[in-house]
C-alpha positions as CSV (number, residue, x, y, z in Angstrom):
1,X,-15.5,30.6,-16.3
2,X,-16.9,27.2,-16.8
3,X,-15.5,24.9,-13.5
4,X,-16.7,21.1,-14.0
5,X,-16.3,19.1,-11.0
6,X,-15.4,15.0,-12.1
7,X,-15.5,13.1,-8.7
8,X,-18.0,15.0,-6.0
9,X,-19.2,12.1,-4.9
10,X,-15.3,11.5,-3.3
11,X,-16.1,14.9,-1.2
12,X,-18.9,13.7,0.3
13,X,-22.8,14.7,0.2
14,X,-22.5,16.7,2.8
15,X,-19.9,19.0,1.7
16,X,-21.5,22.6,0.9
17,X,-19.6,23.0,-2.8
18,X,-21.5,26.7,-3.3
19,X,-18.1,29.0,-2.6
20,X,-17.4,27.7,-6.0
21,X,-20.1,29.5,-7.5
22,X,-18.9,32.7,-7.1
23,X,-16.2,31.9,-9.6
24,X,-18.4,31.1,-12.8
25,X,-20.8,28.2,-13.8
26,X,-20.1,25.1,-11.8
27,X,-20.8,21.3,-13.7
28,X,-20.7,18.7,-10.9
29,X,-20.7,15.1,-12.0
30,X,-20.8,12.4,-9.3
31,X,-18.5,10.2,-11.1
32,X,-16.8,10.0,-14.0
33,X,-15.3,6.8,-15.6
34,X,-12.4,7.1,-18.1
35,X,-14.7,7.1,-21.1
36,X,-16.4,10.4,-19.8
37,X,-13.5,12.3,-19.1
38,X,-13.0,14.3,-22.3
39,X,-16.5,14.7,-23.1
40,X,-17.5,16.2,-19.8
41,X,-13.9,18.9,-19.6
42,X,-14.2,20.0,-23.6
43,X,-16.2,23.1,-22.5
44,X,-14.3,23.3,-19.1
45,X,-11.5,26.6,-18.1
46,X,-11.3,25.0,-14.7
47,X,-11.7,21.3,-14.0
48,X,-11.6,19.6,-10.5
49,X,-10.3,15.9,-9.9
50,X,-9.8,13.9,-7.2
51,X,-8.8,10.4,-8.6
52,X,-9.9,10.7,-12.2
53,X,-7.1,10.8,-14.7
54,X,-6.0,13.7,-16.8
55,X,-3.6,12.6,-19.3
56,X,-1.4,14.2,-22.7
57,X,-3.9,12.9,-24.6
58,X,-7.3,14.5,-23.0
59,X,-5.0,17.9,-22.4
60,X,-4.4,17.9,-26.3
61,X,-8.4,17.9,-26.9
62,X,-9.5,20.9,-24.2
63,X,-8.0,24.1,-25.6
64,X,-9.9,26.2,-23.2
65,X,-8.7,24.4,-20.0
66,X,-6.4,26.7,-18.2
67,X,-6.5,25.3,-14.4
68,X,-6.4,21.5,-12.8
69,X,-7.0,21.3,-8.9
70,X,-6.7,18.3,-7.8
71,X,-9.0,17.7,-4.9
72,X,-6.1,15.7,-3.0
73,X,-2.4,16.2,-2.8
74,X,-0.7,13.4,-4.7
75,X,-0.8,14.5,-8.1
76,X,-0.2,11.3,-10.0
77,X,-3.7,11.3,-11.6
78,X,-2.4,14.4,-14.0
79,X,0.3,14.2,-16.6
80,X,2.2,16.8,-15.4
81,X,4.7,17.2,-18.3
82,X,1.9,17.9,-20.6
83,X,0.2,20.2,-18.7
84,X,3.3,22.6,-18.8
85,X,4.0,22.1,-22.0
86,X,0.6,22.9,-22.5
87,X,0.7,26.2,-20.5
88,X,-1.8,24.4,-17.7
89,X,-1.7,25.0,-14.5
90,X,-1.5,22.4,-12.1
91,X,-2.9,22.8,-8.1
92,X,-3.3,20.3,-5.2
93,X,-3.8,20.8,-1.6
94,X,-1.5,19.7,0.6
95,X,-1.6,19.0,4.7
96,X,-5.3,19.4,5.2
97,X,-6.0,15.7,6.2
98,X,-3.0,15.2,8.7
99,X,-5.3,15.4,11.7
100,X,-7.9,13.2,10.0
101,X,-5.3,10.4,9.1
102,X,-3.6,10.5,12.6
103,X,-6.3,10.1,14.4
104,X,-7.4,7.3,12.2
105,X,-4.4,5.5,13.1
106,X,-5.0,5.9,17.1
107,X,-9.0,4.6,16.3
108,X,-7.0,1.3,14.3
109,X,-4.4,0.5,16.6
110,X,-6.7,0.8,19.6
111,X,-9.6,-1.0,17.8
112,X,-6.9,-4.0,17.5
113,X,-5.0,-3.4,20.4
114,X,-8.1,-3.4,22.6
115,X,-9.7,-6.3,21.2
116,X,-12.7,-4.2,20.2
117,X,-14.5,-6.5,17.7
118,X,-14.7,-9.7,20.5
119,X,-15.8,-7.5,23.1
120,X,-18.6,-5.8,21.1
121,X,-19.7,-9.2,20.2
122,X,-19.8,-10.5,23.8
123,X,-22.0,-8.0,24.5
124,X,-24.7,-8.2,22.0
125,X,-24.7,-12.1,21.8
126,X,-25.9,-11.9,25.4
127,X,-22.9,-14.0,26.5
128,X,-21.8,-11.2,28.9
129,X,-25.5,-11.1,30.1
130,X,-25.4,-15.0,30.3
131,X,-22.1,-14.6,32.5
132,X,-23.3,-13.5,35.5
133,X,-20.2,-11.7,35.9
134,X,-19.8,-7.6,36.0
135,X,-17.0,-8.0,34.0
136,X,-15.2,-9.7,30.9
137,X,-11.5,-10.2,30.6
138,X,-11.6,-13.3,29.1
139,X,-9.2,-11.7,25.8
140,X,-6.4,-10.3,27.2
141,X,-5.5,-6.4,25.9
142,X,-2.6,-3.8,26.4
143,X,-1.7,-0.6,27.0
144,X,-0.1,1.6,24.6
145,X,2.2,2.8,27.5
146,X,5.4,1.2,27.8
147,X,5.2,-0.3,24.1
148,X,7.6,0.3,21.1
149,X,5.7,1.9,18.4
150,X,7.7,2.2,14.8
151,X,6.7,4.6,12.3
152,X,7.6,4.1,8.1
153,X,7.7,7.2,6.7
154,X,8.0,10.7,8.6
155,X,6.6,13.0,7.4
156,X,3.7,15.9,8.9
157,X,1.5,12.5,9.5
158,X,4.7,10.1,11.0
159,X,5.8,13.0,13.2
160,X,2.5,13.9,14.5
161,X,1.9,10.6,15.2
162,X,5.2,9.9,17.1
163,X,4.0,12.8,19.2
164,X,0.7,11.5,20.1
165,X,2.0,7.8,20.5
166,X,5.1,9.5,23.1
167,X,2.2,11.4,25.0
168,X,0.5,7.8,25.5
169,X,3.8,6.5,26.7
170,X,5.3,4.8,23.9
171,X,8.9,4.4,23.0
172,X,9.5,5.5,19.7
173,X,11.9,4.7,16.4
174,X,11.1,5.5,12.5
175,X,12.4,4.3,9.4
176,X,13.0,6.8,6.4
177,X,11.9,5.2,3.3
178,X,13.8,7.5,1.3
179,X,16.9,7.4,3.5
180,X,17.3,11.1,3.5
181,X,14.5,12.3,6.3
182,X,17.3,11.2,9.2
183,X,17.6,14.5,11.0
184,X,14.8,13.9,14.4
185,X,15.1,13.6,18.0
186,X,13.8,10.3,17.2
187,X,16.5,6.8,16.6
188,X,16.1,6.1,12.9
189,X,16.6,2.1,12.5
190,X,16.7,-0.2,9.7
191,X,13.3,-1.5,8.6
192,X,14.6,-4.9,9.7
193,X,14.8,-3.4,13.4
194,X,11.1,-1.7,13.0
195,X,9.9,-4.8,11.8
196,X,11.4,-7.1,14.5
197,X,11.7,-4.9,17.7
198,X,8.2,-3.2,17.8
199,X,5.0,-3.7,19.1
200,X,2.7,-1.1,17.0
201,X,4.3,-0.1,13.1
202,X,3.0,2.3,11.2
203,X,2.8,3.3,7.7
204,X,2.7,7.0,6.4
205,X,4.9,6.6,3.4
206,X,4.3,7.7,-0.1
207,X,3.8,4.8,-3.1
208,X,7.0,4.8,-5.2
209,X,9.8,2.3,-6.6
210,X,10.9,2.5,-3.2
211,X,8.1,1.0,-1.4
212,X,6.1,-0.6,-3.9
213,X,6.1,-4.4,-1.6
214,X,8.3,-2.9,1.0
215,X,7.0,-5.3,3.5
216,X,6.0,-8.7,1.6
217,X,6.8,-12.7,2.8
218,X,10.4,-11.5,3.2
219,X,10.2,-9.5,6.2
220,X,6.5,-9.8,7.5
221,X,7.9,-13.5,9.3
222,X,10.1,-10.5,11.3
223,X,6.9,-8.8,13.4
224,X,6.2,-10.0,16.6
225,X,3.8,-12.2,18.0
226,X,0.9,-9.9,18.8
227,X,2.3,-7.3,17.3
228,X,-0.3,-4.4,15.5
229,X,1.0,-3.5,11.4
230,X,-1.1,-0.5,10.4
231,X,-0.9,1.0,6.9
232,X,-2.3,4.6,6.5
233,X,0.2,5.4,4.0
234,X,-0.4,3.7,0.2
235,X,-1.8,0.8,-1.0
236,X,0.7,-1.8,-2.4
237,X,3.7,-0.8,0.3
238,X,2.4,-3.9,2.1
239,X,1.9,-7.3,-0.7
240,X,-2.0,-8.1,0.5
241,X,-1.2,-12.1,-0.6
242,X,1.6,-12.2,1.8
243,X,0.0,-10.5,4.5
244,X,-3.3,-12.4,4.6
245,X,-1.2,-15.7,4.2
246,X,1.3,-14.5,7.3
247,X,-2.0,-14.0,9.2
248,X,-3.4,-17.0,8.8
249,X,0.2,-18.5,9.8
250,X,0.5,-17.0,13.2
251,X,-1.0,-14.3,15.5
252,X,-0.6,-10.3,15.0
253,X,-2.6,-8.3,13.9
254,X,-3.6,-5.3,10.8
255,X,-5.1,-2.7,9.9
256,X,-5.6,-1.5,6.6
257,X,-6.8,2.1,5.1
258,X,-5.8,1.9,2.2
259,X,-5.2,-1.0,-0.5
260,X,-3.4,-1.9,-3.8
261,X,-6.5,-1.9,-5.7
262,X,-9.7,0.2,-4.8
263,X,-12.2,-0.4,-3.6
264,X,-11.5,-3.9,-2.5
265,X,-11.7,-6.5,-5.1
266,X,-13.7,-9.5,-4.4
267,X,-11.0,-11.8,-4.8
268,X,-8.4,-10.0,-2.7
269,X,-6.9,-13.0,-0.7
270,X,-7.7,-11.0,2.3
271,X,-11.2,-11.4,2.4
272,X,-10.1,-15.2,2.7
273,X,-8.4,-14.7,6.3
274,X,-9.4,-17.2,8.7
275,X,-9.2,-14.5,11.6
276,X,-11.2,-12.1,10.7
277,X,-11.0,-10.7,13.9
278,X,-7.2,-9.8,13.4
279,X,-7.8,-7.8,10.4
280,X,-9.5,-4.6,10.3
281,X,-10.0,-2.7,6.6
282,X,-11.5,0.6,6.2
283,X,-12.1,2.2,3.0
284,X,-9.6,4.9,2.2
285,X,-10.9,7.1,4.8
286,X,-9.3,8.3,6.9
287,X,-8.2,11.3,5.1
288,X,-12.0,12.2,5.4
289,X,-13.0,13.6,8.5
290,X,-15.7,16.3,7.8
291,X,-13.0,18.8,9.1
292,X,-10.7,17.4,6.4
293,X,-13.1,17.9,3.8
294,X,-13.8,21.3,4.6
295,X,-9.9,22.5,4.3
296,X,-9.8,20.6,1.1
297,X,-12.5,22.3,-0.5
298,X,-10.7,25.7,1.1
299,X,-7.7,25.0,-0.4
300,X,-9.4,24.5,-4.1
301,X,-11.2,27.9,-3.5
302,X,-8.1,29.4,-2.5
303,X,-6.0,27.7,-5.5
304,X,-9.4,28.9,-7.6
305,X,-9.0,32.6,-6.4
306,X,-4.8,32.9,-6.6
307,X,-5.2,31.5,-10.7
308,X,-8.0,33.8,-11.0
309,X,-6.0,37.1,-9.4
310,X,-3.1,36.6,-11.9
């Protein structure tokens, strides 16, 4: 079996790929741009994506290819018609990164909510050491007890989440983008209600027609003064224009894991925001805690081994 590998570099250096050895002759390309792509799988059985695309066309030009795992577990990158029609077998791996993302979203909200960036920056300016004082409380911050946290999308990450924010003492409510997930000991409310009645919202929704711009210069006027918007779901649920001008109109605050177009474009209106301290963006990582990355590669092996048992 010839297993070629298209995005390793999205795994991480420091991810031990060897267990795939033991399954035939492993080709492992760093990146691969959309030009490379059928080149590079021609001689593959077995090809491993995380983002690169594999389309009708590229299916229609790799007769040997029997297997695509997708290193992820949204499966948009792969034409999945095709690939039955085709007889291809299609694989992701799902749940492996819920720990990773949730805890990603307690590190954003209390980054914001904590007022993290200013205080680190009093401190190694020297204006804390100027102050004379043993203290610094000159930015006010809250506790997560006693506030109303709103998740947008519950699912494994929303639920798990709702958990962790009840254990910190917050008062919870979701909305079901799809209108069917209703069934929790949790109030489902309107997005309308999320948007205006909490203090924390969170975003662990999938990208569809549904909630492509679900929260643009419609609704984001609705959040609170103060409030914390955190998106850990897709990139393009929240319009970035709207946002960064909303945040320049008035004070709350985001976070950001994920955008429309990645990485970050240099003109993304965002990098524009006058606040910079009210906007915090990581790069699509929070899915990638080491422990993540380890299931992940697991759950390929174990997709790997199942095909190869047949």
């Amino acid at each position: 079996m010839k297993i070629v590998i298209l995005d390793a570099k999205t795994l991480g250096d420091d991810l031990d790929l060897s267990p795939l050895n033991s399954f035939g002759e492993v080709i492992s390309y760093q990146t691969t741009s959309p030009d490379e792509t059928l080149e590079r799988i021609q001689v593959a059985d077995i090809v491993i994506t995380n983002k690169v695309v594999i389309s009708a066309n590229i299916m229609e030009e790799t007769p040997r290819l029997k297997l695509i795992c997708i290193a992820a577990t949204g499966m948009n990158n792969v034409d999945l018609s095709a690939a039955k029609y085709k007889g291809i077998e299609v694989k992701n791996v799902a749940g492996y990164s819920t720990k990773s993302v949730v805890q990603h979203t307690f590190a954003m909200a209390l980054y914001l909510l904590e007022k993290m960036a200013y205080y680190d920056a009093v401190v190694k300016n020297t204006s804390w050491t100027e102050s004379g004082l043993f203290t610094d409380v000159s930015r006010p911050f809250y506790e997560i007890s006693g506030k109303k946290w709103g998740i947008i999308g519950f699912g494994a990450i929303g639920q798990e989440v709702a958990k962790i924010a009840t254990a910190f003492g917050a008062e919870i409510s979701y909305h079901s983008t799809s209108g069917k997930n209703l069934h929790h000991a949790y109030p489902h409310q309107s997005l309308e209600f999320i948007l205006r009645d909490c203090d924390i919202i969170s975003i662990h929704a999938p990208l569809n027609e549904d909630t492509y711009n679900l929260i643009n210069e419609n609704n984001l006027p609705y959040i609170k003064e103060d409030a914390i918007l955190l998106n850990l779901g897709r990139g393009g649920i929240i319009n970035e224009t709207d946002l960064a001008f909303e945040l320049d109109r008035r004070t709350f605050y985001a976070g950001l894991d994920v955008l429309e177009q990645e990485p970050m474009t240099l003109n993304n209106r965002l990098n524009e925001v006058k606040h910079k301290e009210r906007l915090l963006i990581t790069p699509h990582m929070a899915w990638a805690s080491i422990e993540a990355r380890k299931k992940l590669l697991e759950g390929i092996v174990k997709n790997i081994h199942v095909f190869m048992e047949k």
